[in-house]
C-alpha positions in Angstrom: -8.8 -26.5 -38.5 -6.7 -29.6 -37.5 -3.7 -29.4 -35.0 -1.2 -28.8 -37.9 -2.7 -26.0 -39.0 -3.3 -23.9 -35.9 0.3 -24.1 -34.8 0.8 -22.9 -38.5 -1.0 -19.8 -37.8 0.5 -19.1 -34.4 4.0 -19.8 -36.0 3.2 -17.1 -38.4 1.7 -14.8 -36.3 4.5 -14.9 -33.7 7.1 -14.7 -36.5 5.8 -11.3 -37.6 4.4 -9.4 -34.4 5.8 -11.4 -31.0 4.2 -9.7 -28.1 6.9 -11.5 -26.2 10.6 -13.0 -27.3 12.8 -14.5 -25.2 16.2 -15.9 -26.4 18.8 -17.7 -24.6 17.6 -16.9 -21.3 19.4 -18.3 -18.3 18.3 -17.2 -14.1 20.1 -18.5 -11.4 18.9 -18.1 -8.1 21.3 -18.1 -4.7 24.5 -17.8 -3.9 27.6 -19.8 -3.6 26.8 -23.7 -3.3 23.3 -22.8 -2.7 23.5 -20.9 -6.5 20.6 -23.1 -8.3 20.6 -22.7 -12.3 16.3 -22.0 -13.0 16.0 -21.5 -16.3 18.3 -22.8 -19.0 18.9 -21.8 -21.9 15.0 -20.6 -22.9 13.7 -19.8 -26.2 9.9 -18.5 -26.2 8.3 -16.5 -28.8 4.7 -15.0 -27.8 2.2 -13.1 -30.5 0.2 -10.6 -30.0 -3.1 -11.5 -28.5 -1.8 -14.7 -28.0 -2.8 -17.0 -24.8 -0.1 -19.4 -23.2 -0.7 -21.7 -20.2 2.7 -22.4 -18.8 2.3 -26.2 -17.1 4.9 -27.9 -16.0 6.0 -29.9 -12.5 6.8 -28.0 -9.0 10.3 -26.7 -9.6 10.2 -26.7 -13.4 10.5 -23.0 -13.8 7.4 -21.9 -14.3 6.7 -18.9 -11.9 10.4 -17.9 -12.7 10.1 -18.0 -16.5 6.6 -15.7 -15.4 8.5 -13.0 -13.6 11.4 -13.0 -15.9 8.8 -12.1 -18.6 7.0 -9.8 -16.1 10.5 -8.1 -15.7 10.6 -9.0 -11.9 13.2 -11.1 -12.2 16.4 -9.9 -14.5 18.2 -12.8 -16.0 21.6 -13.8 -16.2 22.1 -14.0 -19.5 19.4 -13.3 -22.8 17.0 -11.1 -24.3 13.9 -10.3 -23.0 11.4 -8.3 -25.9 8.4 -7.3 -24.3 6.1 -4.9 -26.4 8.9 -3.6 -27.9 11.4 -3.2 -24.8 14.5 -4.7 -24.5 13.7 -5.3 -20.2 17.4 -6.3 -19.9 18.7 -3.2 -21.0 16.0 -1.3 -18.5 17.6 0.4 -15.3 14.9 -0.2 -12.1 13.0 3.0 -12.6 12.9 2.1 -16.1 11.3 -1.4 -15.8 9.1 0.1 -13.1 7.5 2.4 -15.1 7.4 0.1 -18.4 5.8 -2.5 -16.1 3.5 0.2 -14.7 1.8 0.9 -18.4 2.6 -2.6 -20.3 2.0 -5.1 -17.8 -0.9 -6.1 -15.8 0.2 -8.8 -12.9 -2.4 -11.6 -11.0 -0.9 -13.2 -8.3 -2.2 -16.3 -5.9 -2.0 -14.6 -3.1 -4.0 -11.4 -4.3 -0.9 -8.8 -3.1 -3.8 -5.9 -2.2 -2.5 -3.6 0.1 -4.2 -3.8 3.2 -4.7 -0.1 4.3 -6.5 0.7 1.2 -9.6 0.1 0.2 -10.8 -1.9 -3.0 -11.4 1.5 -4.6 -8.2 3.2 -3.6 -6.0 -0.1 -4.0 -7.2 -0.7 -7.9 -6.5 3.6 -8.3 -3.0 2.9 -7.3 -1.5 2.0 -10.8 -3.8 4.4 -12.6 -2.5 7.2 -10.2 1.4 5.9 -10.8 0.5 5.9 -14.6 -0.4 9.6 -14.2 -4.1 9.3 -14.8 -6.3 12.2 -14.0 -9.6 9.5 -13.8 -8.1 7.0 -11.6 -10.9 7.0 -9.4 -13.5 6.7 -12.0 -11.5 4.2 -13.7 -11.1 2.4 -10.8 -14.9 2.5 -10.1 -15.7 1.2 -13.5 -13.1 -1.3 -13.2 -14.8 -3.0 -9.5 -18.4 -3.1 -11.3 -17.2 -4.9 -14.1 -15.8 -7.7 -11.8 -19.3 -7.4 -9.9 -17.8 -5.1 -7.2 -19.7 -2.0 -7.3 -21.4 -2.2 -3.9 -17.6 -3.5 -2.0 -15.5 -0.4 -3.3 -15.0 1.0 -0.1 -14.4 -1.9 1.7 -10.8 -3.2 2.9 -9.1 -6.7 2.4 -10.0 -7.8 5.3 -13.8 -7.2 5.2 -13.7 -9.1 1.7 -13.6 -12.6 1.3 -10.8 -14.8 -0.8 -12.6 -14.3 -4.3 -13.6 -10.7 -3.8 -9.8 -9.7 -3.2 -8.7 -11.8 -6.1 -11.8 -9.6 -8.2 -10.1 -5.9 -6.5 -6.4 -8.2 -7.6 -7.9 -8.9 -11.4 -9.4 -5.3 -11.9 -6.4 -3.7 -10.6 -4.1 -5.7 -13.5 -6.9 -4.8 -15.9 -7.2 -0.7 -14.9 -4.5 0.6 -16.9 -5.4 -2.0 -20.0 -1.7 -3.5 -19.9 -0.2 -5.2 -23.2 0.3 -7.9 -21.5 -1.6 -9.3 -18.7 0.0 -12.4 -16.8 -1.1 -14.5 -13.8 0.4 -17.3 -11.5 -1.9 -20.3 -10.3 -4.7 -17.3 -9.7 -6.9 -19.6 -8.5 -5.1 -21.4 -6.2 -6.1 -19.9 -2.7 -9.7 -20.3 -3.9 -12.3 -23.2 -3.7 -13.6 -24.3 -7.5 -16.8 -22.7 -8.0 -15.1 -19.6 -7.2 -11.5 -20.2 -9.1 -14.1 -21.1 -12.0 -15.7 -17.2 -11.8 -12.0 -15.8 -12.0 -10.8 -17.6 -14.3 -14.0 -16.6 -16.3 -13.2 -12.6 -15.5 -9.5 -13.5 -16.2 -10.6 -14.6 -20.3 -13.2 -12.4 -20.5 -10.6 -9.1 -19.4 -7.7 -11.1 -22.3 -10.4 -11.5 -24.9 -12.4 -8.2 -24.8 -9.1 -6.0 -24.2 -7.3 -7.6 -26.6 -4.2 -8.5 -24.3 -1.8 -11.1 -24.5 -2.2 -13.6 -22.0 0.7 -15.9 -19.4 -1.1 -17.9 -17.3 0.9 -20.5 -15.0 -1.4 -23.2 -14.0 -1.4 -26.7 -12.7 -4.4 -27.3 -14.5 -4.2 -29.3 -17.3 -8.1 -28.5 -18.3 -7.7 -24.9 -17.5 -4.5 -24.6 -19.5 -6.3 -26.0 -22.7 -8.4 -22.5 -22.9 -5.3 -21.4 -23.9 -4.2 -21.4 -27.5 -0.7 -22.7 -26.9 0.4 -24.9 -23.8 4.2 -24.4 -23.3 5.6 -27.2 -20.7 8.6 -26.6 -18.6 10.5 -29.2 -16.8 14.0 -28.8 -15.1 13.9 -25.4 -16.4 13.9 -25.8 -20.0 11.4 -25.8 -22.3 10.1 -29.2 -23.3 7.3 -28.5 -25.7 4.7 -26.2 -26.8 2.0 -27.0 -28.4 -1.3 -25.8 -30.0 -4.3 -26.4 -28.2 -8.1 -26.1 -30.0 -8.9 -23.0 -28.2 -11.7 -24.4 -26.1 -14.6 -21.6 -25.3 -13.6 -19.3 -23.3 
């Protein structure tokens, strides 16, 4: 299937069940003369299933057009669809909750809380969500990301990559619609970011989620199916990639 033709498909696809719509989206961040406009005027349709790597300079938006999807940030101005939801029109305890069952979050810097261990901290969402198996979810969660023998071990007795496994299972636990991650790699050395990264496809493929994935990685962003490039806060292209394996 040649270039044309894939971004036919995806055009399609998107066109009849977007995961993820966005339209006319403007964030400023600041205050006064320190008020910088982020994103301008953004206009990003994601299907279902679908894989985007967001690339794009330092500044150029893209952690901010990540947690404007992720509904951490609320925009100034647009419409933000996610499965469904409107996440403008969501009060706090709202988004919280929508976030807590549709949204599975991997950040650089792993975010684990550092009084629980790997057990209890990948529990925590499944508890929020109201599981009654959290536990054993959890459990079955930490083996497939080759933890089974660390789950009662804190942060600090695990090294870089095995708190950014606890981070990936604990986004994957409450199999999210939507599974997004910034630069996940990016406090690790490359054999290990390549064994993430690997988890991180594997968890998108197998579950079936839709995948953000902000990367500087032009390579790494080419697993995608789409890369979408942002520069001075506005989209300036997205285009189909050939899928490579993932």
């Amino acid at each position: 299937m040649n270039d044309t033709s894939i971004a036919a498909t995806i055009a399609a696809k998107n066109a009849v069940s977007p995961a993820i719509a966005l339209t006319g989206v403007n964030l400023s961040l600041g205050r006064g003369a320190a008020r910088v406009h982020i994103l301008k005027d953004v206009e990003l349709h994601i299907g279902s299933g679908e894989a985007i790597g967001l690339v794009g300079p330092s500044g150029s938006g893209k952690t901010s057009l990540l947690m404007v999807l992720a509904g951490l940030e609320r925009p100034d101005t647009g419409s933000i669809m996610v499965a469904g939801k409107d996440l403008v029109r969501l009060d706090e305890d709202a988004l919280a909750r929508f976030r807590g069952r549709n949204v599975g979050i991997v950040f650089q810097s792993f975010h684990l809380i550092p009084t629980m261990t790997a057990l209890e901290n990948v529990a925590v969402p499944l508890e929020l969500a109201g599981a009654p198996d959290a536990f054993d979810r959890a459990r079955q969660e930490l083996a497939m990301v080759g933890l089974a023998e660390r789950l009662h071990h804190y942060p600090a007795q695990l090294s870089g990559g095995e708190q950014q496994r606890v981070a990936m299972a604990r986004a994957l636990a409450p199999n999210p619609a939507i599974l997004v991650a910034d630069e996940p790699t990016g406090n690790l050395d490359e054999a290990t970011g390549k064994q993430i990264i690997d988890l991180l496809f594997k968890g998108h493929v197998e579950r079936g989620s839709t995948l953000v994935l902000v990367t500087h990685d032009t390579a790494l962003a080419q697993r995608c199916d789409r890369i979408v490039r942002l520069r001075s806060g506005r989209i300036e292209s997205a285009t189909a990639t050939t899928a490579a394996p993932r």
